[in-house]
VOLUMDREN-819279 format. One line per 8 residues: number of its first residue (from 1); their letters; for each residue x, y, z of C-alpha. Coordinates in steps of 0.1 Angstrom, whole numbers, plus 5000, padded with zeros to 4 digits. Example, Ala and Ser with C-alpha at 12.3 -4.5 7.8 and 13.67 -1.06 7.14 Angstrom:
BEGIN
1) AS) 5123 4955 5078 | 5137 4989 5071
***
This chain:
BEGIN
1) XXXXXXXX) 1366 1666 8025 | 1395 1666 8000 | 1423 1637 8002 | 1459 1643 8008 | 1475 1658 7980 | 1497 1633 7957 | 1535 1627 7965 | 1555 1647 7941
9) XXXXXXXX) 1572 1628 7913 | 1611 1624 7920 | 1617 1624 7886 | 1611 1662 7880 | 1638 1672 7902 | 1665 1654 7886 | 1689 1672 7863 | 1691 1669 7830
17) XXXXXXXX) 1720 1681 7809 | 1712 1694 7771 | 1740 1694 7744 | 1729 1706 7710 | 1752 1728 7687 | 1717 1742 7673 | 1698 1767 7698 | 1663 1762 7681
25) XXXXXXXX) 1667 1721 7692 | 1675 1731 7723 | 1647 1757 7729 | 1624 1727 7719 | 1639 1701 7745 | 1632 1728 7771 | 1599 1733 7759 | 1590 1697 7755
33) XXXXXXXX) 1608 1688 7792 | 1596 1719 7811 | 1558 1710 7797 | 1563 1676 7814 | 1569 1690 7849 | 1607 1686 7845 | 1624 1716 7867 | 1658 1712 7869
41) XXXXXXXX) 1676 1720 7830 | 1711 1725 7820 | 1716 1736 7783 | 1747 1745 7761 | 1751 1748 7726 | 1790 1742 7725 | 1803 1708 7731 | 1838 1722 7748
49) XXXXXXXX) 1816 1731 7777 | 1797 1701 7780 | 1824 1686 7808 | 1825 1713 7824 | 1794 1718 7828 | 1787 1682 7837 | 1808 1684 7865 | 1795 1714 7879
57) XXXXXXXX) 1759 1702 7878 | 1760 1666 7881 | 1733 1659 7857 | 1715 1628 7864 | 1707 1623 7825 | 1724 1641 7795 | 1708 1646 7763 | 1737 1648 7732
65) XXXXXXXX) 1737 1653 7699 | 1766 1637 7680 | 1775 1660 7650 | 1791 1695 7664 | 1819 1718 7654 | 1846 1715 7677 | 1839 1683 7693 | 1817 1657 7683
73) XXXXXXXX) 1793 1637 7705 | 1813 1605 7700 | 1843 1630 7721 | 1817 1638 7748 | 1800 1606 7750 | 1839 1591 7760 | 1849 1621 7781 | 1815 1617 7800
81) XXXXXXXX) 1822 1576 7806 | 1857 1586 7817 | 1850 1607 7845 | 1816 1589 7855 | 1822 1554 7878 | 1807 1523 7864 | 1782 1522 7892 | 1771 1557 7890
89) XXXXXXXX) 1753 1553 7858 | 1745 1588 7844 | 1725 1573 7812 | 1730 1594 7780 | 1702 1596 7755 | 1716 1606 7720 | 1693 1631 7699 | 1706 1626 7665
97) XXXXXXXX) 1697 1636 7624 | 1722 1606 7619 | 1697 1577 7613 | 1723 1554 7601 | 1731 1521 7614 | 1768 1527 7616 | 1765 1556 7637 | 1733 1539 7661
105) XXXXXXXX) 1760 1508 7664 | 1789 1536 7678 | 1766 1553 7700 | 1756 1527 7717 | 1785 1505 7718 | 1810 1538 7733 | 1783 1539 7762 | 1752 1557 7749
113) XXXXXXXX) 1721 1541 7769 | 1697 1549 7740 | 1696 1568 7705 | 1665 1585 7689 | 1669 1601 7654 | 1656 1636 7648 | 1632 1653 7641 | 1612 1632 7671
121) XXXXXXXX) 1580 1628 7680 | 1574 1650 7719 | 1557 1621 7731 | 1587 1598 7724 | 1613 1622 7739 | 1595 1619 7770 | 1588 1586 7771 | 1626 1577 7768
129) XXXXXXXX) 1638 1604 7795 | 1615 1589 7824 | 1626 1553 7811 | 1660 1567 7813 | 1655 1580 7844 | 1631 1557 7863 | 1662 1530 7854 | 1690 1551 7874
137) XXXXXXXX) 1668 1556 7902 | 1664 1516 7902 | 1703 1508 7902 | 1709 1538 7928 | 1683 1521 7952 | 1697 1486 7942 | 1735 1501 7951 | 1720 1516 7983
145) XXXXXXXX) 1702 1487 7996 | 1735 1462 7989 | 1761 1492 8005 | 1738 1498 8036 | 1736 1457 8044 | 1774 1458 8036 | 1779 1488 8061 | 1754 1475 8089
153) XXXXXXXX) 1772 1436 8087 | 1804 1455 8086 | 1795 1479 8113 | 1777 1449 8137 | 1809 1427 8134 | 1831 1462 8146 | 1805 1466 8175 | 1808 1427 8186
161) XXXXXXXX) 1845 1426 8183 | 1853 1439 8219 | 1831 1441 8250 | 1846 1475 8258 | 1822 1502 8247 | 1850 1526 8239 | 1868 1503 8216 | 1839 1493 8199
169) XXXXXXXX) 1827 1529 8192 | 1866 1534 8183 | 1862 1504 8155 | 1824 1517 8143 | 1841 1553 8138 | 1873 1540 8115 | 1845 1522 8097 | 1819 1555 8091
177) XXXXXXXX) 1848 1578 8083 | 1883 1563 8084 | 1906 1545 8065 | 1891 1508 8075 | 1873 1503 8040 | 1849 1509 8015 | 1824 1516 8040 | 1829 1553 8049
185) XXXXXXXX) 1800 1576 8046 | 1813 1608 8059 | 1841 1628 8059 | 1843 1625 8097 | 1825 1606 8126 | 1825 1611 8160 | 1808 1586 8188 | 1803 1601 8224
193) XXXXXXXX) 1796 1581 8252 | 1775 1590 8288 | 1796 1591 8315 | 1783 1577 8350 | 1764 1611 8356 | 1748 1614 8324 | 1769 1635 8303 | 1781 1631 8270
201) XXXXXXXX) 1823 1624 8266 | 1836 1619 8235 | 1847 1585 8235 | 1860 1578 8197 | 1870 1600 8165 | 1881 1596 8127 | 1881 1612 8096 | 1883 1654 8096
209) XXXXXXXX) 1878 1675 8127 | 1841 1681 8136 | 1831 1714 8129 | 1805 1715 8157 | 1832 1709 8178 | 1844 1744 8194 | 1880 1723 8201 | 1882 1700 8176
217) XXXXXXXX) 1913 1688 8194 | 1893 1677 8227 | 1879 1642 8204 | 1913 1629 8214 | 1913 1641 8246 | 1884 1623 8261 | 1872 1659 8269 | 1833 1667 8273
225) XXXXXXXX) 1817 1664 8237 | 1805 1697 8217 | 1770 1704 8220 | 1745 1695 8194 | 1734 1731 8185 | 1775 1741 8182 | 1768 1759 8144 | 1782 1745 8114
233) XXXXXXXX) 1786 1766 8087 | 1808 1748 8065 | 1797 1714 8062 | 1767 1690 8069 | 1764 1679 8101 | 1739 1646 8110 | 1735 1640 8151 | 1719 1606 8161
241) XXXXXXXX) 1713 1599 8198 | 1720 1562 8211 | 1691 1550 8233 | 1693 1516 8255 | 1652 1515 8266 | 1646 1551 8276 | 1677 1558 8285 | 1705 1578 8265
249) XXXXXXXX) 1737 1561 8266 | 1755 1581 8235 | 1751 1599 8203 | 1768 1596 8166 | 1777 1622 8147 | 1784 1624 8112 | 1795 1654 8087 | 1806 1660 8054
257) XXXXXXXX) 1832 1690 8047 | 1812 1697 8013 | 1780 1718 8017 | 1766 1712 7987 | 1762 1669 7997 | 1737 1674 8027 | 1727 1643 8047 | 1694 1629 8030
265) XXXXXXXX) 1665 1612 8045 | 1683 1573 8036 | 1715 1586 8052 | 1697 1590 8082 | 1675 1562 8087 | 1710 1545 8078 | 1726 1568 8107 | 1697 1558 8131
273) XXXXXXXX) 1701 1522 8124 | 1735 1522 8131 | 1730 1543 8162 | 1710 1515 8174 | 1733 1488 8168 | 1754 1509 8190 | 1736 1518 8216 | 1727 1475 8223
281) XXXXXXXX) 1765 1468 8220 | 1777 1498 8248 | 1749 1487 8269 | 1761 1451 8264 | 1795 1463 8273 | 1779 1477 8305 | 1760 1448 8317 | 1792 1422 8309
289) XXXXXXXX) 1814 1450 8329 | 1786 1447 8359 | 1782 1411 8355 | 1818 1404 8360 | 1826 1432 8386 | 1793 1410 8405 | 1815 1377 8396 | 1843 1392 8412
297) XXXXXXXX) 1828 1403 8446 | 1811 1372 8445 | 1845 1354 8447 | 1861 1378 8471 | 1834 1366 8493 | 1836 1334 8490 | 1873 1331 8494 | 1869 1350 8527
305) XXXXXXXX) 1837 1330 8541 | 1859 1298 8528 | 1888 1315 8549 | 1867 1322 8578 | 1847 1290 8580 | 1875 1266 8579 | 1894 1276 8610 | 1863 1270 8634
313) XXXXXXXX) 1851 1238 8614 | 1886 1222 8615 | 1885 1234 8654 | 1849 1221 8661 | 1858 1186 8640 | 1891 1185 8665 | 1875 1187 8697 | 1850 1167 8689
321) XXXXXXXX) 1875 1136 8680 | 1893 1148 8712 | 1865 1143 8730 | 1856 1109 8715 | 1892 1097 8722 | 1894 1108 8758 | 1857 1102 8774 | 1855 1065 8788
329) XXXXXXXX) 1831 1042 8774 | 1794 1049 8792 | 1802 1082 8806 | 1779 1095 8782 | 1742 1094 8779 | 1727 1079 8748 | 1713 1113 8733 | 1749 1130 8742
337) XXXXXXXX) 1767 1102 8726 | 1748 1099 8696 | 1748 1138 8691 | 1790 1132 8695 | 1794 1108 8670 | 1772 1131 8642 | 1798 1159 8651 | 1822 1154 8628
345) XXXXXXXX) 1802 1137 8600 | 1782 1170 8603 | 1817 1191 8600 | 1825 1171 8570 | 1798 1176 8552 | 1800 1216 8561 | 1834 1214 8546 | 1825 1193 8516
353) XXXXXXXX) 1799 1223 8506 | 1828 1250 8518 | 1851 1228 8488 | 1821 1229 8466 | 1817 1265 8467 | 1856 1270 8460 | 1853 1250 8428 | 1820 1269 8417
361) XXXXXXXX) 1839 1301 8415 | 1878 1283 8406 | 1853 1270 8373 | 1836 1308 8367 | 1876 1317 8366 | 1887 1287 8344 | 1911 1273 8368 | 1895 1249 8383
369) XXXXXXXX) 1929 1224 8388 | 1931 1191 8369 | 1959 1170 8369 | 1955 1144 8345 | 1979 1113 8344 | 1974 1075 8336 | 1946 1055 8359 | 1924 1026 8358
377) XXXXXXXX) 1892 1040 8353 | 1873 1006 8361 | 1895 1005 8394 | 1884 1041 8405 | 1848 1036 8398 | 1851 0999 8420 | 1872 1023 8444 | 1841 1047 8443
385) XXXXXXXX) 1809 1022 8449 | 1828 1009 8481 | 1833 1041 8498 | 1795 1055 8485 | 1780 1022 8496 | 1775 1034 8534 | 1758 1064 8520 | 1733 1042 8499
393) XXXXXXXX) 1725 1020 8526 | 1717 1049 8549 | 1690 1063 8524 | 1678 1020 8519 | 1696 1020 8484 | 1712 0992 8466 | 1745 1007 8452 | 1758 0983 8426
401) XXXXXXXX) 1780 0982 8394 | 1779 0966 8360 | 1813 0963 8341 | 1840 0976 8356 | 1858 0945 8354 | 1887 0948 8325 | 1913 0976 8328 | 1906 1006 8314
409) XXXXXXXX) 1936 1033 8313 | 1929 1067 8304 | 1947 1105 8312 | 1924 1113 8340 | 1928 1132 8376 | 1919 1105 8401 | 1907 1126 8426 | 1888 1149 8402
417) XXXXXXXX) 1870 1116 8385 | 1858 1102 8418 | 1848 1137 8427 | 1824 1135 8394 | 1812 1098 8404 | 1805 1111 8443 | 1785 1140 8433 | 1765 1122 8404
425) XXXXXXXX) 1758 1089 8429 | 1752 1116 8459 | 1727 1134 8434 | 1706 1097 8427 | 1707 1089 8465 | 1692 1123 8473 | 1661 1118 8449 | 1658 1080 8447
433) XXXXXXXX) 1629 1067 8474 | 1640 1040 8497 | 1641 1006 8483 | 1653 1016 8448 | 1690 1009 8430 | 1718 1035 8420 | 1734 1012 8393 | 1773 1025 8387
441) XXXXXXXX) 1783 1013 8350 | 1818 1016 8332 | 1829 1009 8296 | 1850 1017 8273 | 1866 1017 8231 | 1894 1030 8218 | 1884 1067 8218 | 1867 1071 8252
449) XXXXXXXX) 1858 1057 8281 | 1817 1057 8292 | 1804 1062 8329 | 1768 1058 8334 | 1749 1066 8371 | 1713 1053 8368 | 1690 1057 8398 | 1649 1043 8401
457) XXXXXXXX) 1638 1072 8414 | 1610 1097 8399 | 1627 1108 8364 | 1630 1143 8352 | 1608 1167 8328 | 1615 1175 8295 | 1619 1213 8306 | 1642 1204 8336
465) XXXXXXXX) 1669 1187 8318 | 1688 1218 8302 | 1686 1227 8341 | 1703 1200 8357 | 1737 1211 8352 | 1733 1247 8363 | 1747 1265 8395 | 1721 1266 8419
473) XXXXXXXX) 1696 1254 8407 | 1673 1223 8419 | 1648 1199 8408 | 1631 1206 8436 | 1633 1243 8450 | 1621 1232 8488 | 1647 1205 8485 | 1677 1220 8508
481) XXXXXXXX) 1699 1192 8511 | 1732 1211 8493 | 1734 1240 8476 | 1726 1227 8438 | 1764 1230 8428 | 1769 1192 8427 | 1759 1186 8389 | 1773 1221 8379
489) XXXXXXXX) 1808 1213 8389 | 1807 1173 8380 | 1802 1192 8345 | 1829 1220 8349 | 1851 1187 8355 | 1844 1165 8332 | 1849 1194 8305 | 1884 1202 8320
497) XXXXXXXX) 1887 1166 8307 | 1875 1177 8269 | 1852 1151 8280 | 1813 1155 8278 | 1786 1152 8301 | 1744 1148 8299 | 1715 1133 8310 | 1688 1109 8299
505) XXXXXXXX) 1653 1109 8316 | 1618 1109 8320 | 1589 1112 8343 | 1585 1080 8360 | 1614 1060 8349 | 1643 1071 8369 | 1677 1091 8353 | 1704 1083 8338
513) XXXXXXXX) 1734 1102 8338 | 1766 1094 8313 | 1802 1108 8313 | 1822 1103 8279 | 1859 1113 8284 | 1886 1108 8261 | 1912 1078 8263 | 1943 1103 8262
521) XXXX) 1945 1140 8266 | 1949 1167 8243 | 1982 1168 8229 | 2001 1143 8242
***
């Protein structure tokens, strides 16, 4: 069984350019190139065609000899460095019966890479062309490598810039082939886009017109896109689908107008990456544009059950008052009396999670109101511990506070603050067993003022407390006393302040939750 055959040596493709005014030296750098495996040769023997010819074949290495009627090497060699870009590198190897060390020093120094004196030894000659070689190769992959992470960070930021899919593939294609930059790779790019049943629209366009487009003018017309098989004759085209998953949400295309510079294999791993990159930023796009059109809904239906709810609640809370106000004393057995007097507690509370609900999606929107104006912060959290006191002493709590003594002004809303202290004090009631404390605490310095609500009750897990402050969500998920939006919009408050908000806790020794708000708001 034989092994798979070597990898051919990309060295012996590359062309080499010879310049020698004497045939015969020529005729032996063939034969000494040719016997190495070396496949690719471009001679001439008179130094006026040596630019021309240099341009036509794009050597990768030139071989010159210096002395020559009509224009020396030293011409060349300047001509060649002229018309070559610093980072291109084409190295020049001189071949030269000048040993001196005058003309070794002018070589070199006008942009020779290395000089050999003639006659040579083979050997040598083809030591110092794969040297030469082996050393371009090097600096094109360094070049490549540094370009393509240039292109991709370039191309990444273009993709995040919007969360609309057609902008971003608008940005990516000014980047490939427009006018945005160094970046461009192609003459022209084109990005299409799946449309909700599936098929490809052409979404984004720059550069020259595609020529696998049959109506080139239909890329900036949003019209169906040009099918990959469309021919090409006069350029090279590269097609790269965009996949989210399995699924195919878009394709880039890429061409030169030249024929001769074909797409190679690092242009389209290059092409595939950056198809990728693309693919997760229009699916991103997609899932923010379903995530808010959800949001939306969501709202609209909450505004309406909010609507809808209110007008029997406030009715239901009414008659029962009415009824309160006009039965006589006695007329009513115990269990009907009792079940009067939890009537409109009950429609409180029922309107309390109706206003919870409201604020939940006002703080999704970012106006959720606050109305911030000089208050004693020590008054409203003595103001608070009286009113929440009843609701202690139902649960057999001790509700008491520590500081709060000295005046403490800051910009706060009133009603908003006390709205933070009531849902925090509410939460430790709920999960404090009877018999324990919910400690209120206020303090203050120059830059903020401190609220603290500590509770005895069972403490929180490490992997609970980046919870806490979510929508929704409960310590404990049989618990169904509220909806879970307490400590989610205490937080969305206290950050209306540009105040911040966290917890401190652990299994078994009760929680501790601290407000910092500033003592003036920002920018007055």
């Amino acid at each position: 069984m034989s092994g798979a055959a070597p990898a051919p040596d990309p060295l012996l493709t590359r062309t080499i350019l010879l310049v020698d005014d004497e045939p015969a030296n020529l005729d032996l750098l063939e034969t000494v190139l040719e016997g190495d495996g070396f496949t690719s040769l471009v001679r001439t023997s008179d130094a006026r065609a040596a630019l021309p010819l240099f341009e036509a074949a794009r050597p990768e290495l030139v071989l010159l000899d210096l002395h020559m009627p009509h224009r020396s090497g030293f011409e060349v060699l300047a001509d060649l460095r002229a018309r070559t870009a610093p980072e291109e590198h084409v190295p020049v190897l001189v071949l030269t019966a000048d040993a001196t060390f005058a003309a070794r020093q002018r070589a070199l120094s006008s942009g020779a890479d290395d000089f050999l004196t003639k006659p040579f030894q083979n050997a040598e000659v083809r030591l110092r062309v794969r040297n030469l070689l082996r050393t371009r190769l090097l600096l094109q992959a360094q070049r490549r490598a540094r370009r393509t992470a240039e292109l991709l960070d370039a191309a990444s930021r273009a993709l995040h810039a919007s969360l609309d899919g057609a902008t971003a593939a608008a940005q990516l294609a000014r980047l490939l082939a427009g006018p945005d930059g160094g970046h461009a790779v192609a003459d022209g790019c084109a990005i299409d886009l799946a449309d909700d049943a599936g098929a490809l629209v052409r979404a984004a366009h720059a550069g020259t017109a595609d020529p696998g487009s049959v109506d080139p003018g239909g890329a900036d017309r949003g019209t169906t896109a040009p099918t990959p098989d469309a021919p090409a004759p006069a350029a090279a085209r590269l097609v790269v689908p965009m996949t989210a998953g399995d699924r195919v949400v878009g394709r880039l295309v890429l061409w030169r107008d030249d024929p001769t510079r074909p797409f190679d294999g690092d242009d389209r791993q290059l092409a595939v990456e950056v198809a990728r990159r693309a693919a997760q930023a229009v699916e991103h796009a997609r899932l923010y544009r379903e995530a808010r059109a959800a949001t939306e809904a969501r709202e609209q239906v909450l505004a309406v059950v909010a609507h809808d709810l209110r007008g029997p609640l406030t009715a239901l809370r009414m008659d029962a008052e009415l009824l309160q106000e006009k039965l006589a004393p006695g007329s009513l057995r115990p269990v009907e009396a009792r079940t009067l007097a939890r009537m409109p507690a009950t429609a409180a509370r029922m309107d309390a999670l109706i206003q919870d609900l409201l604020d939940a999606a006002r703080m999704t929107r970012g106006t959720l109101p606050v109305e911030r104006a000089p208050h004693d912060v020590a008054a409203l959290v003595r103001e608070a511990a009286e009113t929440l006191r009843p609701l202690a002493a139902a649960q057999e709590l001790a509700l008491e506070v520590e500081g709060a003594d000295a005046p403490c002004v800051a910009a706060v809303d009133a009603g908003r603050l006390l709205q933070v202290i009531a849902n925090l004090v509410g939460n430790a009631v709920k999960f404090t067993p009877a018999g324990g404390r919910v400690t209120l605490g206020c303090a203050a310095d120059d830059a903020e003022v401190r609220l603290t609500v500590a509770d005895t009750g069972p403490g929180l897990a490490p992997e609970q407390l980046s919870h806490v402050f979510g929508a929704f969500w409960q310590a404990r998920h049989a618990d169904r006393r509220g909806l879970g939006l307490g400590l989610a919009i205490a937080r969305g408050i206290v950050e209306a302040h540009d105040g911040r908000i966290w917890v401190e806790s652990a299994p078994g020794r009760g929680s501790t939750f601290l407000v910092a708000l500033p003592r003036a708001a920002k920018g007055r």
